[in-house]
N, C-alpha and C positions, 0 to 999 in steps of 0.2 A: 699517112696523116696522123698527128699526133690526139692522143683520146684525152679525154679529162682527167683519166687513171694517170697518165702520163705525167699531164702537167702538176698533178699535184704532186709526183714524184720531184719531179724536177724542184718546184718551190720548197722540198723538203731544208733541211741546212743539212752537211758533210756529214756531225757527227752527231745523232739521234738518239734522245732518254730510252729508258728501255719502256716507256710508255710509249711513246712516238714507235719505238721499233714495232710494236705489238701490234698496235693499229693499222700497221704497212701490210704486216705480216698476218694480220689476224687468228694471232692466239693469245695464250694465256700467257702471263712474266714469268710462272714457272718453268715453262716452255723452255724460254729464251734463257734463263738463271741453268737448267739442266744443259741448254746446249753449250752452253758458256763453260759450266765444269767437266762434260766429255768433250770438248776441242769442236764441238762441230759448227761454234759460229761464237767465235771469240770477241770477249768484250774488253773496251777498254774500262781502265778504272782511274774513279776523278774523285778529289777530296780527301778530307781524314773520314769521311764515311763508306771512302770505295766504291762509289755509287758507278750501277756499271753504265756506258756508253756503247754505242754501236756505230762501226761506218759505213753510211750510206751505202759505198758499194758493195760491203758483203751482203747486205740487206736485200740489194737490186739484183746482185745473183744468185740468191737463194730465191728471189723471185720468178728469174728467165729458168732456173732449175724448173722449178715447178711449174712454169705455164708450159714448158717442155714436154708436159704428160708424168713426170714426176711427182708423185708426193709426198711429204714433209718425212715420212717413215724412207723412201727410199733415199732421199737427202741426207737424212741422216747416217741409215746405215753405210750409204757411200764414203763419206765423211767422218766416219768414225772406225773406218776401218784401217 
């Protein structure tokens, strides 16, 4: 049965501010801007200011990583090796 966590994934859009990412994810944008320049959860980039974007599903599997008993440091280090 799906949770309220769920649905509000699901109502997300495809490709997420890195504000919206942060919220999902619950960290800092630095966070996201460091994992963005070592590869380990690549953004896109939109406009002449390069503002980064995220998609949804890297987001949602850096999520099932972690509820997996994973956390964000072993993500990482996985991911950046």
């Amino acid at each position: 049965m799906p949770t309220n966590h769920d649905k509000n994934l699901s109502a997300l859009p495809d490709i997420l501010t890195l504000k919206q990412a942060c919220g999902v994810l619950n960290c800092h944008p630095n966070t996201l801007r460091s994992w963005d320049n070592k590869g380990v959860l690549k953004a896109m980039r939109f406009g002449t200011r390069k503002d980064r974007r995220y998609r949804k599903k890297d987001i949602l599997k850096i999520l099932k990583q972690s509820n997996t008993g994973n956390s964000y440091k072993a993500i990482y280090e996985q991911r950046s090796k």
